[in-house]
C-alpha positions as CSV (number, residue, x, y, z in Angstrom):
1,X,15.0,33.7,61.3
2,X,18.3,32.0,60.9
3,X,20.2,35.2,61.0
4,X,18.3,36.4,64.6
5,X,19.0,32.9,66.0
6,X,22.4,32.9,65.1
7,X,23.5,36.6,65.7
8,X,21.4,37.0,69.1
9,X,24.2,35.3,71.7
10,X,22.9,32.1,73.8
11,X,19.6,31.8,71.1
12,X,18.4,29.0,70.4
13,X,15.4,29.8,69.1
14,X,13.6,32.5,66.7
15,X,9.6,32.9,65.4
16,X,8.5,35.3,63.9
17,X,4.7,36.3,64.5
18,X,2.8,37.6,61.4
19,X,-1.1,38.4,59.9
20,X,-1.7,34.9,57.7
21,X,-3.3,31.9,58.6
22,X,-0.7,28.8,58.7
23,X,1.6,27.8,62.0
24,X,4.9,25.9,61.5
25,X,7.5,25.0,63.6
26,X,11.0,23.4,61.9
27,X,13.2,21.6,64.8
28,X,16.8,21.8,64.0
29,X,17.4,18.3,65.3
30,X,14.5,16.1,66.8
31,X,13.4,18.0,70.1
32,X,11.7,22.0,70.2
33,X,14.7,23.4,70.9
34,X,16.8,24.6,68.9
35,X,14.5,25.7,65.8
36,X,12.9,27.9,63.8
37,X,9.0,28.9,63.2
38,X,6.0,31.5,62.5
39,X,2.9,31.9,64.0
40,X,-0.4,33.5,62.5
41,X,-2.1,36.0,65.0
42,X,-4.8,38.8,63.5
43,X,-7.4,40.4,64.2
44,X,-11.2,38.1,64.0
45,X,-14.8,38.9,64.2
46,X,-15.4,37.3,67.5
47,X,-13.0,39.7,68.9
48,X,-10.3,36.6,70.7
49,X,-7.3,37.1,67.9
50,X,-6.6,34.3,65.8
51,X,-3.7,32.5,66.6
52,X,-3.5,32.8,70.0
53,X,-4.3,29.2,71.3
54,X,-1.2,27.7,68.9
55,X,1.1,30.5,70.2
56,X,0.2,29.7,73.6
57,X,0.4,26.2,73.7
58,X,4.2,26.8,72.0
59,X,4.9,29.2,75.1
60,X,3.4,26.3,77.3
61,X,5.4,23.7,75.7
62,X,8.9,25.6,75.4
63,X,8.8,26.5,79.3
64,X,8.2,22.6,79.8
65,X,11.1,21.6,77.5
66,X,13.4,24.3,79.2
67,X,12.8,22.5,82.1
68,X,13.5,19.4,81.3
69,X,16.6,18.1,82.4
70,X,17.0,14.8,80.1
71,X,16.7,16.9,77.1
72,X,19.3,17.0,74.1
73,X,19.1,20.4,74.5
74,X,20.0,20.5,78.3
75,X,23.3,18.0,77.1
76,X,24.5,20.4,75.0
77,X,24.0,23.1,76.7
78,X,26.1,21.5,79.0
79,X,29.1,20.9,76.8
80,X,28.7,24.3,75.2
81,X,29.7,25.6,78.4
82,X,32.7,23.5,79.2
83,X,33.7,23.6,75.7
84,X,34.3,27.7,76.1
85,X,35.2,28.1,80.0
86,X,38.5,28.4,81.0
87,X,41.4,29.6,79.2
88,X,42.1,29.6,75.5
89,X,44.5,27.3,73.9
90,X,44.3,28.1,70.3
91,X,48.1,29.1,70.0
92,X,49.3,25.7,70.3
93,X,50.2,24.9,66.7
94,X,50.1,20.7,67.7
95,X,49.2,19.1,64.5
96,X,45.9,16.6,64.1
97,X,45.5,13.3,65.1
98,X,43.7,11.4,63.6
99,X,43.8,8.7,65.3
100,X,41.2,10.2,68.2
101,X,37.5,9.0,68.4
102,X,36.2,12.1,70.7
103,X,38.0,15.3,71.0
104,X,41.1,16.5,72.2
105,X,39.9,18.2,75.4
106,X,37.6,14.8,76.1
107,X,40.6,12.0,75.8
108,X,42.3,11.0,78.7
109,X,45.7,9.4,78.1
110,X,48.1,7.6,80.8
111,X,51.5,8.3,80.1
112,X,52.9,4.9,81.2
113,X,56.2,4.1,82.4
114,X,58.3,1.3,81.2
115,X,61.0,0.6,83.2
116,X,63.8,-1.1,80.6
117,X,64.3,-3.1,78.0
118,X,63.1,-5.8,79.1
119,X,59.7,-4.3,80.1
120,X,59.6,-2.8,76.9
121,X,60.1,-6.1,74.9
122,X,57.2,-7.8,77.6
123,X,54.8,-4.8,76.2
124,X,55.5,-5.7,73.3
125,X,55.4,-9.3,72.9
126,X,52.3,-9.5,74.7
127,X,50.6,-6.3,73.6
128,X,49.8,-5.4,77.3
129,X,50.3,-2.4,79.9
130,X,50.4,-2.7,83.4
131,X,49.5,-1.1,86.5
132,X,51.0,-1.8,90.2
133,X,47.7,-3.1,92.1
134,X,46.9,-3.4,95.7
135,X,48.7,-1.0,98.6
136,X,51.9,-0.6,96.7
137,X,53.3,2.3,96.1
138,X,52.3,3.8,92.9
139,X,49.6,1.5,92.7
140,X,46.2,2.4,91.3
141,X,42.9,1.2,92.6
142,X,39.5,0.7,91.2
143,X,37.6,3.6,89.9
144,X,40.7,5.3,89.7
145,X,41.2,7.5,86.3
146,X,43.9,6.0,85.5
147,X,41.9,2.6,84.7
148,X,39.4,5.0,82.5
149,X,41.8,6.1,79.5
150,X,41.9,5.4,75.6
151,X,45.3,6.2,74.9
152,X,48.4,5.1,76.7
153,X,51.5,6.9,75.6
154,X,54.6,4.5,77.0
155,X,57.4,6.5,78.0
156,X,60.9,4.5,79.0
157,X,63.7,7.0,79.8
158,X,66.6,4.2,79.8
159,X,65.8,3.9,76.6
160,X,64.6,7.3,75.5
161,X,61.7,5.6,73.8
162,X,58.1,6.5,73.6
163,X,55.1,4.9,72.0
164,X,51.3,5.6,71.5
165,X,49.0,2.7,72.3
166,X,44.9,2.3,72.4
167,X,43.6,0.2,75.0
168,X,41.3,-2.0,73.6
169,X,40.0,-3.8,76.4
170,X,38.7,-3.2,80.1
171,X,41.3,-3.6,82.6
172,X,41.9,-7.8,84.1
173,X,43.5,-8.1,87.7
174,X,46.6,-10.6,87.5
175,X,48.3,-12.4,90.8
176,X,51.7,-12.3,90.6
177,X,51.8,-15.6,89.4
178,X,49.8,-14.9,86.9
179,X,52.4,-12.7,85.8
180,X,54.7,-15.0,85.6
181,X,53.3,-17.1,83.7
182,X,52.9,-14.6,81.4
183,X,56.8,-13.7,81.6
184,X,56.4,-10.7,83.0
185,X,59.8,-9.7,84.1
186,X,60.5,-9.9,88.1
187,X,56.7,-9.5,89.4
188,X,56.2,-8.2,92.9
189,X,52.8,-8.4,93.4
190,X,49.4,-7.8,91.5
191,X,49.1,-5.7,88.1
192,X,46.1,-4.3,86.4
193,X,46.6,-5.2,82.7
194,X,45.6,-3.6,79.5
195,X,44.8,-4.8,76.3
196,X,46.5,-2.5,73.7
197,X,47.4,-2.1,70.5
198,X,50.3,0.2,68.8
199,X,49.4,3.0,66.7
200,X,51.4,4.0,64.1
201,X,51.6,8.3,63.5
202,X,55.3,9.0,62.8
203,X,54.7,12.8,63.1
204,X,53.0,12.6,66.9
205,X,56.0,9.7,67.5
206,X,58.5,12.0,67.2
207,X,57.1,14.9,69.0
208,X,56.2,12.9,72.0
209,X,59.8,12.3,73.4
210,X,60.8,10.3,76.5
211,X,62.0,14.0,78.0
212,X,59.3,16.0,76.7
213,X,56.8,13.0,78.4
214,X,59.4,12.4,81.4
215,X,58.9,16.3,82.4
216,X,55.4,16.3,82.1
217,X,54.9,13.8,84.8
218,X,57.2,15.2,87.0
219,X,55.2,18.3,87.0
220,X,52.0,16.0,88.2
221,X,53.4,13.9,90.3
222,X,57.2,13.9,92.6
223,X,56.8,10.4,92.4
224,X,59.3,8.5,89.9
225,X,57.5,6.4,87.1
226,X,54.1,7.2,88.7
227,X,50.9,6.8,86.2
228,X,49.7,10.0,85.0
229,X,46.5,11.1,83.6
230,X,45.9,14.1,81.7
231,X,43.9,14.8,78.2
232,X,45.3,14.6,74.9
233,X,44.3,18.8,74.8
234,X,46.8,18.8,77.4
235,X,49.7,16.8,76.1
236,X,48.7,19.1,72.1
237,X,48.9,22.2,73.7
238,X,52.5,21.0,75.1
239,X,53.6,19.7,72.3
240,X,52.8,22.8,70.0
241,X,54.2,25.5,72.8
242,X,57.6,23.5,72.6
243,X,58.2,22.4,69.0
244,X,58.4,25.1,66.0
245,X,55.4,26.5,64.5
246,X,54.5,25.5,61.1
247,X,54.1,28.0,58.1
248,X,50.5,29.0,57.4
Protein backbone atom coordinates (compact mmCIF):
# COMPACT_ATOMS: atom_id res chain seq x y z
CA UNK A 1 0.00 0.00 0.00
CA UNK A 2 3.06 2.09 0.38
CA UNK A 3 4.00 1.73 -3.18
CA UNK A 4 0.21 2.96 -4.47
CA UNK A 5 0.37 5.93 -2.03
CA UNK A 6 3.60 6.91 -3.10
CA UNK A 7 3.55 6.31 -6.97
CA UNK A 8 -0.25 7.65 -7.38
CA UNK A 9 0.64 11.71 -7.65
CA UNK A 10 -1.12 14.03 -4.87
CA UNK A 11 -2.07 10.45 -2.66
CA UNK A 12 -2.17 10.65 0.48
CA UNK A 13 -3.78 7.79 1.26
CA UNK A 14 -4.23 3.90 0.21
CA UNK A 15 -6.61 0.85 1.68
CA UNK A 16 -6.91 -1.93 0.39
CA UNK A 17 -10.39 -3.79 0.78
CA UNK A 18 -10.26 -7.66 1.13
CA UNK A 19 -12.53 -11.04 2.28
CA UNK A 20 -11.12 -11.45 6.22
CA UNK A 21 -12.43 -10.26 9.29
CA UNK A 22 -9.95 -7.58 10.99
CA UNK A 23 -10.00 -3.43 10.15
CA UNK A 24 -6.85 -1.38 10.72
CA UNK A 25 -5.89 1.85 9.95
CA UNK A 26 -2.00 3.02 10.51
CA UNK A 27 -1.67 7.11 10.50
CA UNK A 28 1.56 8.20 9.12
CA UNK A 29 1.79 10.97 11.68
CA UNK A 30 -1.09 11.59 14.33
CA UNK A 31 -4.22 12.74 12.15
CA UNK A 32 -6.19 10.24 9.29
CA UNK A 33 -4.48 11.54 6.69
CA UNK A 34 -1.80 10.63 5.34
CA UNK A 35 -1.95 6.69 6.13
CA UNK A 36 -2.27 3.42 5.28
CA UNK A 37 -5.13 0.59 6.02
CA UNK A 38 -7.44 -2.59 5.11
CA UNK A 39 -10.85 -3.14 5.43
CA UNK A 40 -12.74 -6.63 5.69
CA UNK A 41 -15.93 -6.66 3.45
CA UNK A 42 -17.67 -10.34 2.42
CA UNK A 43 -20.32 -11.80 1.81
CA UNK A 44 -22.83 -12.80 5.29
CA UNK A 45 -25.87 -14.85 5.91
CA UNK A 46 -28.08 -11.93 6.74
CA UNK A 47 -27.43 -10.73 3.22
CA UNK A 48 -25.91 -6.75 4.49
CA UNK A 49 -21.91 -7.50 3.72
CA UNK A 50 -19.76 -7.55 6.47
CA UNK A 51 -17.67 -4.74 6.79
CA UNK A 52 -19.65 -2.19 5.53
CA UNK A 53 -20.51 0.00 8.64
CA UNK A 54 -16.35 0.39 9.47
CA UNK A 55 -15.80 1.25 5.79
CA UNK A 56 -18.42 3.70 5.84
CA UNK A 57 -17.78 5.37 8.88
CA UNK A 58 -13.90 5.80 7.37
CA UNK A 59 -15.52 7.37 4.14
CA UNK A 60 -17.65 9.55 6.69
CA UNK A 61 -14.67 10.45 8.66
CA UNK A 62 -12.04 11.19 5.76
CA UNK A 63 -14.60 13.62 3.97
CA UNK A 64 -14.85 15.37 7.49
CA UNK A 65 -11.06 15.55 7.88
CA UNK A 66 -10.63 16.80 4.18
CA UNK A 67 -12.55 19.43 5.19
CA UNK A 68 -11.08 20.58 7.90
CA UNK A 69 -9.13 23.54 7.56
CA UNK A 70 -6.97 23.41 10.97
CA UNK A 71 -5.71 20.11 10.07
CA UNK A 72 -1.85 19.05 9.79
CA UNK A 73 -2.71 17.78 6.72
CA UNK A 74 -4.40 21.06 5.32
CA UNK A 75 -0.67 22.92 6.60
CA UNK A 76 1.16 20.86 4.57
CA UNK A 77 -0.67 20.72 1.91
CA UNK A 78 -0.13 24.15 1.89
CA UNK A 79 3.60 24.29 1.86
CA UNK A 80 3.76 21.38 -0.58
CA UNK A 81 2.35 23.70 -2.93
CA UNK A 82 4.59 26.72 -2.40
CA UNK A 83 7.48 24.56 -1.92
CA UNK A 84 6.99 23.32 -5.93
CA UNK A 85 5.33 26.51 -7.60
CA UNK A 86 7.27 28.79 -9.40
CA UNK A 87 10.42 28.37 -11.15
CA UNK A 88 13.21 25.93 -10.37
CA UNK A 89 16.43 26.89 -8.80
CA UNK A 90 18.27 23.75 -8.50
CA UNK A 91 21.32 24.93 -10.74
CA UNK A 92 22.58 27.32 -8.25
CA UNK A 93 25.62 25.39 -6.91
CA UNK A 94 25.54 27.88 -3.47
CA UNK A 95 27.02 25.72 -0.83
CA UNK A 96 25.07 24.91 2.70
CA UNK A 97 24.66 26.92 5.53
CA UNK A 98 24.45 25.73 8.28
CA UNK A 99 23.87 28.26 10.19
CA UNK A 100 19.91 28.49 9.10
CA UNK A 101 17.05 27.31 11.52
CA UNK A 102 14.18 27.09 8.63
CA UNK A 103 14.89 26.72 5.05
CA UNK A 104 16.39 28.67 2.43
CA UNK A 105 13.29 29.71 0.56
CA UNK A 106 11.58 30.59 4.27
CA UNK A 107 14.50 33.12 5.72
CA UNK A 108 14.30 36.58 5.16
CA UNK A 109 17.53 38.41 5.45
CA UNK A 110 18.05 42.41 5.42
CA UNK A 111 21.03 43.33 3.71
CA UNK A 112 21.96 46.31 5.87
CA UNK A 113 23.98 49.22 5.05
CA UNK A 114 26.74 50.59 7.10
CA UNK A 115 27.74 53.69 6.08
CA UNK A 116 31.76 53.87 7.23
CA UNK A 117 34.03 53.04 9.55
CA UNK A 118 32.85 54.50 12.07
CA UNK A 119 29.33 52.90 11.76
CA UNK A 120 30.97 49.82 11.37
CA UNK A 121 33.07 50.01 14.64
CA UNK A 122 29.46 51.29 16.50
CA UNK A 123 27.97 47.69 15.12
CA UNK A 124 30.40 46.28 16.39
CA UNK A 125 31.08 47.50 19.75
CA UNK A 126 27.68 47.46 20.61
CA UNK A 127 26.44 44.39 18.69
CA UNK A 128 23.52 46.37 17.25
CA UNK A 129 21.84 47.26 13.75
CA UNK A 130 19.89 50.02 12.97
CA UNK A 131 17.05 51.21 11.07
CA UNK A 132 16.07 55.07 10.19
CA UNK A 133 12.57 55.43 12.04
CA UNK A 134 9.82 57.87 11.72
CA UNK A 135 9.12 59.91 8.06
CA UNK A 136 12.65 59.85 7.01
CA UNK A 137 13.64 58.85 4.09
CA UNK A 138 14.63 55.31 3.97
CA UNK A 139 12.99 54.87 7.12
CA UNK A 140 10.97 51.72 7.99
CA UNK A 141 7.81 51.53 9.90
CA UNK A 142 6.08 49.00 12.04
CA UNK A 143 4.95 45.87 10.50
CA UNK A 144 7.29 46.50 7.84
CA UNK A 145 9.35 43.19 6.68
CA UNK A 146 12.21 44.61 7.22
CA UNK A 147 11.63 44.52 11.20
CA UNK A 148 10.66 40.56 10.62
CA UNK A 149 14.17 39.00 9.51
CA UNK A 150 16.65 36.45 11.13
CA UNK A 151 19.62 37.24 9.30
CA UNK A 152 21.10 40.64 8.62
CA UNK A 153 23.97 40.54 6.11
CA UNK A 154 25.96 44.18 6.75
CA UNK A 155 27.24 45.45 3.63
CA UNK A 156 29.63 48.83 3.82
CA UNK A 157 30.91 49.71 0.33
CA UNK A 158 33.65 52.32 1.73
CA UNK A 159 35.01 49.71 3.14
CA UNK A 160 34.21 46.79 0.88
CA UNK A 161 33.23 44.84 3.89
CA UNK A 162 30.38 42.52 4.54
CA UNK A 163 29.29 40.54 7.51
CA UNK A 164 26.50 38.01 8.48
CA UNK A 165 24.62 38.67 11.71
CA UNK A 166 21.42 36.91 13.53
CA UNK A 167 19.19 39.14 15.25
CA UNK A 168 18.60 37.87 18.40
CA UNK A 169 16.14 40.11 19.74
CA UNK A 170 12.81 42.00 18.78
CA UNK A 171 13.42 45.34 17.45
CA UNK A 172 13.61 48.60 20.53
CA UNK A 173 12.72 52.24 19.20
CA UNK A 174 15.59 54.68 20.32
CA UNK A 175 15.30 58.83 20.45
CA UNK A 176 17.98 60.31 19.12
CA UNK A 177 19.32 60.88 22.35
CA UNK A 178 19.15 57.69 23.09
CA UNK A 179 21.50 57.26 20.43
CA UNK A 180 23.77 59.20 21.71
CA UNK A 181 24.15 58.03 24.54
CA UNK A 182 24.84 55.01 23.14
CA UNK A 183 27.64 56.66 20.87
CA UNK A 184 26.01 56.27 17.91
CA UNK A 185 27.83 58.32 15.49
CA UNK A 186 26.04 61.78 14.32
CA UNK A 187 22.24 60.65 15.09
CA UNK A 188 19.54 62.50 13.15
CA UNK A 189 16.57 61.21 14.51
CA UNK A 190 15.00 57.86 15.69
CA UNK A 191 16.45 54.31 14.90
CA UNK A 192 14.91 50.95 15.27
CA UNK A 193 17.65 48.77 16.87
CA UNK A 194 18.59 45.08 16.65
CA UNK A 195 20.13 42.89 18.84
CA UNK A 196 22.71 40.76 16.88
CA UNK A 197 25.22 38.65 17.07
CA UNK A 198 28.14 37.80 14.35
CA UNK A 199 28.28 34.50 12.78
CA UNK A 200 31.24 33.16 11.79
CA UNK A 201 31.13 30.89 8.12
CA UNK A 202 34.34 31.93 6.25
CA UNK A 203 33.14 30.24 3.04
CA UNK A 204 29.52 32.27 2.82
CA UNK A 205 32.00 35.47 4.10
CA UNK A 206 33.76 35.51 1.23
CA UNK A 207 31.18 34.87 -1.27
CA UNK A 208 28.93 37.59 0.02
CA UNK A 209 30.95 40.68 -1.17
CA UNK A 210 30.19 44.34 -0.64
CA UNK A 211 29.60 44.48 -4.74
CA UNK A 212 28.01 41.26 -5.14
CA UNK A 213 25.51 42.67 -2.04
CA UNK A 214 25.80 46.40 -3.28
CA UNK A 215 24.16 45.21 -6.83
CA UNK A 216 21.66 43.24 -5.37
CA UNK A 217 20.04 46.13 -3.68
CA UNK A 218 20.31 48.32 -6.41
CA UNK A 219 18.25 46.02 -8.38
CA UNK A 220 15.38 46.29 -5.49
CA UNK A 221 15.52 49.46 -4.67
CA UNK A 222 17.06 53.13 -6.71
CA UNK A 223 17.42 54.33 -3.42
CA UNK A 224 21.20 54.45 -2.04
CA UNK A 225 21.76 52.41 1.24
CA UNK A 226 18.06 51.58 1.38
CA UNK A 227 17.08 48.21 3.62
CA UNK A 228 16.38 45.33 1.58
CA UNK A 229 14.61 42.28 2.22
CA UNK A 230 14.84 39.21 0.23
CA UNK A 231 15.29 35.30 1.28
CA UNK A 232 18.34 33.60 1.84
CA UNK A 233 17.05 31.20 -1.45
CA UNK A 234 17.38 34.41 -3.17
CA UNK A 235 20.73 35.72 -2.10
CA UNK A 236 21.99 31.23 -2.66
CA UNK A 237 20.75 31.18 -5.92
CA UNK A 238 22.95 34.49 -6.60
CA UNK A 239 25.69 33.52 -5.07
CA UNK A 240 25.95 30.06 -6.92
CA UNK A 241 24.91 31.67 -10.60
CA UNK A 242 28.08 34.05 -10.05
CA UNK A 243 30.79 32.14 -8.39
CA UNK A 244 32.40 28.88 -10.02
CA UNK A 245 30.77 25.60 -9.79
CA UNK A 246 32.21 23.04 -7.66
CA UNK A 247 33.36 19.45 -8.91
CA UNK A 248 30.85 16.75 -8.20
Amino acid sequence: MHAYRDAIRRSVGAYVVYPGTKHEVLYEYRELLPGLGAFALRPSHSGAPYGTDALGRFLNDVMDHVSLQVSQHERSRYWLRQAYSGSTTTDAAAPAADFLSAPPADTLVLLGFVRDEAHWRWIESTHRYNLRAGDRRGAVELGNKELACELIVLSCPALRKTAITRVVSKPEIHTREEMAKLDYPDPKGSYFCFAIEFLADPEWSELLSSPLIERIRVEHSDTTGMPVVITWQELAVRVGRTSPRRPT
